[in-house]
N, CA, C and O atoms as a GROMACS GRO file, in nm:
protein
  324
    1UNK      N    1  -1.006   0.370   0.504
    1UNK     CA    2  -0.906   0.306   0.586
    1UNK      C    3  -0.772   0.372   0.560
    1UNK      O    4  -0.725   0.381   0.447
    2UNK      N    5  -0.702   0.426   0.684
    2UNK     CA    6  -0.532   0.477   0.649
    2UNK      C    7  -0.463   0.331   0.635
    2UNK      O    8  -0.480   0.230   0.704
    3UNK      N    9  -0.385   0.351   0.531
    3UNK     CA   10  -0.268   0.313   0.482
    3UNK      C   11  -0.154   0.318   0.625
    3UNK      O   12  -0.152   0.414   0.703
    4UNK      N   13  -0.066   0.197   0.640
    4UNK     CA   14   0.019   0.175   0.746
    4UNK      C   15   0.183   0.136   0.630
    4UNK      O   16   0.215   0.048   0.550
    5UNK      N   17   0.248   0.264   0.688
    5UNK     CA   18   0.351   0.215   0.618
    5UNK      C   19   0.478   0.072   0.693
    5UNK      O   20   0.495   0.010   0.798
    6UNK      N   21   0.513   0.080   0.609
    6UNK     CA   22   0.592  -0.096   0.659
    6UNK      C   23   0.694  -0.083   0.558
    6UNK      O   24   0.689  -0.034   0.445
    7UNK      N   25   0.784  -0.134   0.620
    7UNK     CA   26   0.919  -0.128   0.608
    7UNK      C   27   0.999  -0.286   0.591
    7UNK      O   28   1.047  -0.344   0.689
    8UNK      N   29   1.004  -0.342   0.449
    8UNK     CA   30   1.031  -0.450   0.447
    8UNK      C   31   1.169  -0.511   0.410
    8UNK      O   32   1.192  -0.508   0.289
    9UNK      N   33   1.256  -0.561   0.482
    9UNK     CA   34   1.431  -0.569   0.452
    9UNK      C   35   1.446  -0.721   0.427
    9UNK      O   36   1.423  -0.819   0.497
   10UNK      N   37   1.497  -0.704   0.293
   10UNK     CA   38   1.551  -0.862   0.256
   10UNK      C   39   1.678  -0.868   0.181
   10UNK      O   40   1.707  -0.772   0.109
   11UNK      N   41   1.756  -0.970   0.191
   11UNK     CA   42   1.916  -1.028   0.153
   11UNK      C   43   1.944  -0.990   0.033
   11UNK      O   44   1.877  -1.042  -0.056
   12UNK      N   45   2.039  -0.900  -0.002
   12UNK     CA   46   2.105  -0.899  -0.153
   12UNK      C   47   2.013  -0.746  -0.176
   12UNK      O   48   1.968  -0.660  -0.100
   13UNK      N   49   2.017  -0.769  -0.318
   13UNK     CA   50   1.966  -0.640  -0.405
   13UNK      C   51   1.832  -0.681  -0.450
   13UNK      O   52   1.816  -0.799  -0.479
   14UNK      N   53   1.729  -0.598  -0.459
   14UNK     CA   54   1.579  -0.670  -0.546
   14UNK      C   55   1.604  -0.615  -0.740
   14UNK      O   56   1.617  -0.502  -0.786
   15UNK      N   57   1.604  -0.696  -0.782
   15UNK     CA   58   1.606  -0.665  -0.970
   15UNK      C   59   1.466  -0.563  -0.984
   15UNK      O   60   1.361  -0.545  -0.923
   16UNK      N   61   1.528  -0.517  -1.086
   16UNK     CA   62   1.447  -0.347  -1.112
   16UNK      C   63   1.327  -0.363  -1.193
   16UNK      O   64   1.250  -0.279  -1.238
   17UNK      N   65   1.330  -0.544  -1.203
   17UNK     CA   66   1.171  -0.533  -1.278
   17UNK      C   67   1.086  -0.619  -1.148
   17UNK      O   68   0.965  -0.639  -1.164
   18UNK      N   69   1.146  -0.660  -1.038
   18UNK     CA   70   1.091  -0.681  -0.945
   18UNK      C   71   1.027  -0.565  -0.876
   18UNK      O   72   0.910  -0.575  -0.839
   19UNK      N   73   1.109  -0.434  -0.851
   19UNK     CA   74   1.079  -0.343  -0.815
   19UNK      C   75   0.992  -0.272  -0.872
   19UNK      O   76   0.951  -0.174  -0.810
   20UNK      N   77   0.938  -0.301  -1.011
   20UNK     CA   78   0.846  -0.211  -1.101
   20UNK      C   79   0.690  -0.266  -1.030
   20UNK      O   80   0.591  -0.198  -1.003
   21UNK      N   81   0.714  -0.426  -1.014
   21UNK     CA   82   0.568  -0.436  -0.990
   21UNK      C   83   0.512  -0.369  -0.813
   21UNK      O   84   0.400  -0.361  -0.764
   22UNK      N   85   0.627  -0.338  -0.765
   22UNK     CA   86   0.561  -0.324  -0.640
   22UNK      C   87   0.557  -0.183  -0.641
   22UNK      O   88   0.655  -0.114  -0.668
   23UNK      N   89   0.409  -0.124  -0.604
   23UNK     CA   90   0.377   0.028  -0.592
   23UNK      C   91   0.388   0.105  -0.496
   23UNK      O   92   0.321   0.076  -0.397
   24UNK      N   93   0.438   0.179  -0.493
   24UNK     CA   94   0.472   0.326  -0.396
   24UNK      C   95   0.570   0.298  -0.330
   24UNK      O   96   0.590   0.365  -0.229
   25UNK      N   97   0.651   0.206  -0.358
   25UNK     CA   98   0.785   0.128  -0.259
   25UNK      C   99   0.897   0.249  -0.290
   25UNK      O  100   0.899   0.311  -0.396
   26UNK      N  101   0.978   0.268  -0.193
   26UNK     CA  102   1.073   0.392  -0.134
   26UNK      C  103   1.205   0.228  -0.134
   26UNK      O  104   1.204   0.119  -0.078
   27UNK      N  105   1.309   0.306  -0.237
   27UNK     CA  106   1.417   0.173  -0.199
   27UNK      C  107   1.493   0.240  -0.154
   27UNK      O  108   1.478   0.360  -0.177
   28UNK      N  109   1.604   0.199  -0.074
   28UNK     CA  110   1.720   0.196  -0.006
   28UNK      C  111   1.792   0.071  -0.004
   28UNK      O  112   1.753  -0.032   0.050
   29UNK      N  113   1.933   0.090  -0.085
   29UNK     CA  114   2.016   0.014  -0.087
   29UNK      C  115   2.117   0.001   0.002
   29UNK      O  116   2.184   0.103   0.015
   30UNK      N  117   2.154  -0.107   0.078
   30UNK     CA  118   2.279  -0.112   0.202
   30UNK      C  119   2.338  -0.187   0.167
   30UNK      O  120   2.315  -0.218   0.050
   31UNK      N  121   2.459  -0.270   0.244
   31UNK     CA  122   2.555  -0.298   0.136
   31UNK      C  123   2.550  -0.422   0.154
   31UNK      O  124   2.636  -0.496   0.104
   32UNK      N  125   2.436  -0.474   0.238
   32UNK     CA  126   2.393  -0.665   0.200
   32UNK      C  127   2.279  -0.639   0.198
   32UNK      O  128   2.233  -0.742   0.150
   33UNK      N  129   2.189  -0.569   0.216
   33UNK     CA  130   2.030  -0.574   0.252
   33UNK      C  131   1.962  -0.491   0.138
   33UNK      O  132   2.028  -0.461   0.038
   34UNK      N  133   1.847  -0.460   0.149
   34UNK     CA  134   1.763  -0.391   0.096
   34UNK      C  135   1.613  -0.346   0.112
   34UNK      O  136   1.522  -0.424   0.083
   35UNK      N  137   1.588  -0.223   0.158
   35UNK     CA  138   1.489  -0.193   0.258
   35UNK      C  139   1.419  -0.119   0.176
   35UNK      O  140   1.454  -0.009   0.133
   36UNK      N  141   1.299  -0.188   0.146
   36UNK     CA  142   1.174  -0.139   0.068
   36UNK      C  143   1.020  -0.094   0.194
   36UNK      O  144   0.949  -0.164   0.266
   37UNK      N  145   1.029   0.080   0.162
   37UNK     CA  146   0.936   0.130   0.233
   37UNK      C  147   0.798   0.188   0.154
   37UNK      O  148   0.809   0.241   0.043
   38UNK      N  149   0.704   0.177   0.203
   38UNK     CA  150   0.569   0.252   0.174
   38UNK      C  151   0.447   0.205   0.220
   38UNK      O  152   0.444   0.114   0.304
   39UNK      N  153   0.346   0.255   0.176
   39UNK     CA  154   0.217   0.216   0.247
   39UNK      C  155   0.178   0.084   0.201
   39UNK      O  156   0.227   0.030   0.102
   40UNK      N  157   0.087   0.034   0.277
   40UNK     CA  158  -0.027  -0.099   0.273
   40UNK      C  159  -0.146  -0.081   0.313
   40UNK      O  160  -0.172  -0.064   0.432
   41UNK      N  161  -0.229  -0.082   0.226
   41UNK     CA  162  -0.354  -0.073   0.276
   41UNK      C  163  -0.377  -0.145   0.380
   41UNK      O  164  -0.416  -0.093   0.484
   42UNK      N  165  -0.357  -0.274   0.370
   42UNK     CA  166  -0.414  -0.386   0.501
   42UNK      C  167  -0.373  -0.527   0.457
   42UNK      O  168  -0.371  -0.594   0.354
   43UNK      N  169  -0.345  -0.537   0.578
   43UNK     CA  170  -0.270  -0.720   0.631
   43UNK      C  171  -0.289  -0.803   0.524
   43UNK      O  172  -0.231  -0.911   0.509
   44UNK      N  173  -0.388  -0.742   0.430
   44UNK     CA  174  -0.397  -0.906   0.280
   44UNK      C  175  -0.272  -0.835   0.203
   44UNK      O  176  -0.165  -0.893   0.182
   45UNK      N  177  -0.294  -0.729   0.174
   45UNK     CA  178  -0.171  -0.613   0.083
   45UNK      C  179  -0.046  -0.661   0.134
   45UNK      O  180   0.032  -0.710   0.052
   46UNK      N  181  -0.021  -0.656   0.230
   46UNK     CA  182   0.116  -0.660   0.320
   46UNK      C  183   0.156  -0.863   0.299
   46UNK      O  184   0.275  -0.896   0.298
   47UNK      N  185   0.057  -0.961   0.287
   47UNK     CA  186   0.112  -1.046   0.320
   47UNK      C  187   0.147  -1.122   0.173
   47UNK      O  188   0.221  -1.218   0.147
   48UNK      N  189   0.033  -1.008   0.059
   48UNK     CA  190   0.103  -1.043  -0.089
   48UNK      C  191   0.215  -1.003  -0.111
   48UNK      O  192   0.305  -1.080  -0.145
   49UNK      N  193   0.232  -0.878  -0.097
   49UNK     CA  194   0.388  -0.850  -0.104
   49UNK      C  195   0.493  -0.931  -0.062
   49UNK      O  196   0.600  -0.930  -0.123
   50UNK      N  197   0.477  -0.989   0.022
   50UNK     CA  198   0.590  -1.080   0.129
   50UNK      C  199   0.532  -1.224   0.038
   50UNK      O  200   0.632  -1.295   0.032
   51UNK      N  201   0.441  -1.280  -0.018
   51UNK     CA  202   0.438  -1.388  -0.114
   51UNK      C  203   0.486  -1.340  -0.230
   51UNK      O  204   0.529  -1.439  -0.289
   52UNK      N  205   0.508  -1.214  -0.319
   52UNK     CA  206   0.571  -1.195  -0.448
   52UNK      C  207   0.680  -1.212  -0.391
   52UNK      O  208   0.742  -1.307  -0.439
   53UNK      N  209   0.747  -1.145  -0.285
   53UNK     CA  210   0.906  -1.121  -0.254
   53UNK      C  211   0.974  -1.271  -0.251
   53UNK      O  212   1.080  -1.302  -0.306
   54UNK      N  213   0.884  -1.358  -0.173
   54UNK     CA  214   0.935  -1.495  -0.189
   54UNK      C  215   0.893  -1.594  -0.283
   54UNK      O  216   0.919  -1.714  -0.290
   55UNK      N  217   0.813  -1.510  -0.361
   55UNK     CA  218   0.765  -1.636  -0.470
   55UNK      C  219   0.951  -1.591  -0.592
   55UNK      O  220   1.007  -1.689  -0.642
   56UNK      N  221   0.988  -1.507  -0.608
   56UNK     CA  222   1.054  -1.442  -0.673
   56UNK      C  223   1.225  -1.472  -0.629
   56UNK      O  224   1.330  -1.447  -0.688
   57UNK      N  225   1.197  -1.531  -0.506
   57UNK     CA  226   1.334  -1.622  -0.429
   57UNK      C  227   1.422  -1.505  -0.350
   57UNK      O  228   1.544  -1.508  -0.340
   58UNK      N  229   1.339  -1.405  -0.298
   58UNK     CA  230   1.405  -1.293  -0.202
   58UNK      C  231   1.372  -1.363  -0.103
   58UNK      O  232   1.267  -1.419  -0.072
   59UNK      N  233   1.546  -1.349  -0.020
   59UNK     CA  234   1.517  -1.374   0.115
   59UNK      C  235   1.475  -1.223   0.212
   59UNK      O  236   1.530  -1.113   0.213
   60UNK      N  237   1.359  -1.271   0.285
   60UNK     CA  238   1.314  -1.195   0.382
   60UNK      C  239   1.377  -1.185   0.487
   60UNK      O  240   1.383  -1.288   0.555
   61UNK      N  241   1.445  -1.062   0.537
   61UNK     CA  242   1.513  -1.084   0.658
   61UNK      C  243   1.425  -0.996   0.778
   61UNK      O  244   1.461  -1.007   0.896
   62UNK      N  245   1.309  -0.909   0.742
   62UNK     CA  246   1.224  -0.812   0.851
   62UNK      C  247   1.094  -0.774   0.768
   62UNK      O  248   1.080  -0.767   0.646
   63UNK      N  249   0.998  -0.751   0.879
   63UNK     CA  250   0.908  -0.636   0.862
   63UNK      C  251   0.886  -0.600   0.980
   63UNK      O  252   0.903  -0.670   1.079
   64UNK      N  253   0.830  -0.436   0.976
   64UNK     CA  254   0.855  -0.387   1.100
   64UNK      C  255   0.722  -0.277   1.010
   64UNK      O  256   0.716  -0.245   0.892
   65UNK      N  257   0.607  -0.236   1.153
   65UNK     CA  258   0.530  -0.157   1.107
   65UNK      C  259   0.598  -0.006   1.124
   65UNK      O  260   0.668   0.009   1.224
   66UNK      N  261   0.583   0.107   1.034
   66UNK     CA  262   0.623   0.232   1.050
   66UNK      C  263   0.568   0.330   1.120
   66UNK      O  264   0.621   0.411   1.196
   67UNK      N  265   0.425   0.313   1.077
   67UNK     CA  266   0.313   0.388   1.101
   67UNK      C  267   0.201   0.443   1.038
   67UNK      O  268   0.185   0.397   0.925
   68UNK      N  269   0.105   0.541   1.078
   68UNK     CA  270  -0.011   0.577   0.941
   68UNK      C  271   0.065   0.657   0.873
   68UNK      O  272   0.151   0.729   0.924
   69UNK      N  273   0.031   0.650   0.719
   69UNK     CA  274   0.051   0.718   0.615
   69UNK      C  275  -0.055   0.876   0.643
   69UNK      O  276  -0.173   0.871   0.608
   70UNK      N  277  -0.008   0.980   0.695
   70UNK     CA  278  -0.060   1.102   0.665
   70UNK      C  279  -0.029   1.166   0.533
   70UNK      O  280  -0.129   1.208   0.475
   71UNK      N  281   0.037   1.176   0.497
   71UNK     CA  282   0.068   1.261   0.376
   71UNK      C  283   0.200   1.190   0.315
   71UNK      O  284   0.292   1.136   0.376
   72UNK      N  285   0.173   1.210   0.124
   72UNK     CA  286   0.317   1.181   0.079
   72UNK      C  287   0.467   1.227   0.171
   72UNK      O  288   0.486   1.313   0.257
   73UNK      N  289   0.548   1.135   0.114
   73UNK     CA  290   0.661   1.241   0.130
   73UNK      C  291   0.720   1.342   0.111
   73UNK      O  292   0.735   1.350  -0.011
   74UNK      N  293   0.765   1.429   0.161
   74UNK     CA  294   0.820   1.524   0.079
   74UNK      C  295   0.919   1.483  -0.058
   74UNK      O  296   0.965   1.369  -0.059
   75UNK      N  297   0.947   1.564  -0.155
   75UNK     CA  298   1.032   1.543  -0.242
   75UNK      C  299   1.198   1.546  -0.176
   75UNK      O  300   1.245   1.599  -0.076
   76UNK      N  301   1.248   1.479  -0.264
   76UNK     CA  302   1.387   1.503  -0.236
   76UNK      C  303   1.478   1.530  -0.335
   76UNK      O  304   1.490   1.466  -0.439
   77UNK      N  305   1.564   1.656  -0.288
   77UNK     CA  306   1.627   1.714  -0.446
   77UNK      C  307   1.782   1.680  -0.429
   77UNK      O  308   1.842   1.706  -0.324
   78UNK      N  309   1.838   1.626  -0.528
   78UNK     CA  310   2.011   1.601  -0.524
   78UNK      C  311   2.045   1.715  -0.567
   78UNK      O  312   2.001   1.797  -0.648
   79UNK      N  313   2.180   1.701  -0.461
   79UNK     CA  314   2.245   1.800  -0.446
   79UNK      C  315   2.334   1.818  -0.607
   79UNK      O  316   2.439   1.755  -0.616
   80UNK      N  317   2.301   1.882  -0.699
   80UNK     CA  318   2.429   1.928  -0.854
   80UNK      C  319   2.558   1.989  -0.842
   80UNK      O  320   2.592   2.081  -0.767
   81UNK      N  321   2.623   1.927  -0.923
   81UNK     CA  322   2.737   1.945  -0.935
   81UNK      C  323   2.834   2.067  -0.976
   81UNK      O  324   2.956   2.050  -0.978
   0.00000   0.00000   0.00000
């Protein structure tokens, strides 16, 4: 089965040991929100995540499907100083 990535945005910042348990999640910080991306195997995967996020007292503000997971991402290198 492909993996469907999903794109999940909720209120405030998520704490960094919240973020440890969830796997292959891509964060992006905005300056009220917080948009956690990566794959889900399938609709049970996707609807635990959204029960840790709110068992944990994150407000959910979206999910939105991305699409199939073909391949990792590419890497991304910061730019040095």
């Amino acid at each position: 089965m492909t993996a469907l990535e999903f794109e999940i945005r909720v209120a405030g910042t998520v704490p960094a040991d919240v973020l440890e348990e969830l796997d292959d999640v891509r964060v992006i910080t905005e300056s009220v929100e917080t948009v956690l991306r990566g794959p889900v195997q399938d609709q049970a995967a996707l609807i635990g995540i959204i029960n840790r996020l709110q068992g944990w007292g994150i407000e959910l503000r979206g999910v939105r499907q991305l699409g199939p997971v073909d391949a990792p991402p590419p890497h991304r290198h910061s730019a040095g100083p």
